[in-house]
N, C-alpha and C positions, 0 to 999 in steps of 0.2 A: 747347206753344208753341215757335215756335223760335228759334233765337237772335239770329234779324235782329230777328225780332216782341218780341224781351225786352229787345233792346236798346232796340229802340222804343217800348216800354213803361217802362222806366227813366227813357229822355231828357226823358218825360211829367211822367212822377213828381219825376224832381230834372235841371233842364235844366242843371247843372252839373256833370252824370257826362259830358257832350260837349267834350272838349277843347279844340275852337277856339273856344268858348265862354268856359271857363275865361282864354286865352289873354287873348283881346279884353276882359273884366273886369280880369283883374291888371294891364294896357295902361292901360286906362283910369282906372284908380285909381290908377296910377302916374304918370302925365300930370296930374292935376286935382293930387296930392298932392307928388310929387315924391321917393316914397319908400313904400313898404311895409312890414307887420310881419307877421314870419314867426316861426311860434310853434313849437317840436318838443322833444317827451321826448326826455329823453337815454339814458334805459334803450333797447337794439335800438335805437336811430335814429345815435346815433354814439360809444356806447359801450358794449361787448361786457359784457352784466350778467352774463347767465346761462355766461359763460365757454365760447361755442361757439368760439373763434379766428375771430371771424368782423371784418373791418376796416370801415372804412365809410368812404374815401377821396372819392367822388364827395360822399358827402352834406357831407363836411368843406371840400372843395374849392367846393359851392353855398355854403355857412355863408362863407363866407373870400370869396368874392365877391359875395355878400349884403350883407355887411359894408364892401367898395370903393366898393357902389353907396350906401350909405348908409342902408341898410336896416335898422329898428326889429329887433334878434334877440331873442326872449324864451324861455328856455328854461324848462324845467318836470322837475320829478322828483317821484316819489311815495314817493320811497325815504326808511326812516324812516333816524332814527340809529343 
């Protein structure tokens, strides 16, 4: 199969792998509500667990203006004591 065809076989399958899709739902859900909730582990998503030196400023910089627009942030960790 090739890639266009896999792609178009995905879009099928889950029509929220299509980006301006995505876009126009969080739009819309944003508009009726007035606010979204954005949910992210914290282990690799904005803090380096497995100690590669690796930073995650974009993702901190969305988190911080997530946060402006008044947006529900719920973080999650599976990390024990």
């Amino acid at each position: 199969m090739s890639g266009a065809a896999m792609d178009s076989a995905a879009l099928l399958m889950d029509p929220f792998m299509d980006h301006t899709r995505c876009v126009e739902r969080l739009w819309t859900e944003y508009t009726k509500h007035g606010r979204l909730i954005v949910a992210l582990d914290v282990d690799g998503t904005v803090f380096d667990f497995h100690n590669e030196y690796v930073t995650y400023p974009r993702v901190i910089q969305l988190m911080r203006e997530c946060e402006a627009l008044g947006f529900y942030i719920v973080v999650f960790t599976a990390r024990g004591p």
